[in-house]
N, C-alpha and C positions, 0 to 999 in steps of 0.2 A: 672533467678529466682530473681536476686538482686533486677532487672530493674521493675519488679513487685511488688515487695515489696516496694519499693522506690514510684510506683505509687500511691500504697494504701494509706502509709502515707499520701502522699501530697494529694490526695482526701479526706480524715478524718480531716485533719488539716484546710482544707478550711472549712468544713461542721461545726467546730468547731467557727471559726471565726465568722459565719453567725448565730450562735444563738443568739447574742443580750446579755442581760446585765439581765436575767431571776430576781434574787434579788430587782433590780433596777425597775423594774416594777411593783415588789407586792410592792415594798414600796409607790411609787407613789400610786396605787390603793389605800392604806391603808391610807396614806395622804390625799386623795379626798376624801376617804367617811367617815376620823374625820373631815374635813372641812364643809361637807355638811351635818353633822350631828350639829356640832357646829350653823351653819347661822340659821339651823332648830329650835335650843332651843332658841335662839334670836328671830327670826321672828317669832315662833310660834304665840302669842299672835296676834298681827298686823294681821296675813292670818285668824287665828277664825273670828279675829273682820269682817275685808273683806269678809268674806265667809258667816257673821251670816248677815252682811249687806244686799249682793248680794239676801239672800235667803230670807232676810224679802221685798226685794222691789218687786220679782216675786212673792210673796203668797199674796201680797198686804196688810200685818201688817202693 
C-alpha cells in the first residue's frame, strides 16, 4: 500500500512540473495586446491616410 501511494505522488508531482508558468503567460498575452494596442493609436493616422490613398487610386478620384 505504501508502494502505491508513493507511486501516485510521484505521478502528481511530475504532472505538476509540466504545467508551465500559467501567471507568466496571461502576463505576456496582456503585455502583447498593450503593445499592439499602443503601435495602433500611433500608426493609426499613417494606415487612414494609406488606406484613404489605396482606395482613391482604385475608384479612380
Amino acid at each position: 500500500m505504501l508502494t502505491l501511494s508513493n507511486a501516485v505522488r510521484s505521478r502528481l508531482s511530475d504532472e505538476d512540473r509540466d504545467r508551465g508558468d500559467v501567471p507568466g503567460w496571461v502576463m505576456l498575452t496582456l503585455m502583447s495586446a498593450v503593445l499592439v494596442a499602443g503601435l495602433l493609436l500611433i500608426a493609426r493616422p499613417a494606415l487612414e491616410g494609406l488606406f484613404q490613398d489605396a482606395i482613391n487610386r482604385v475608384s479612380g478620384l
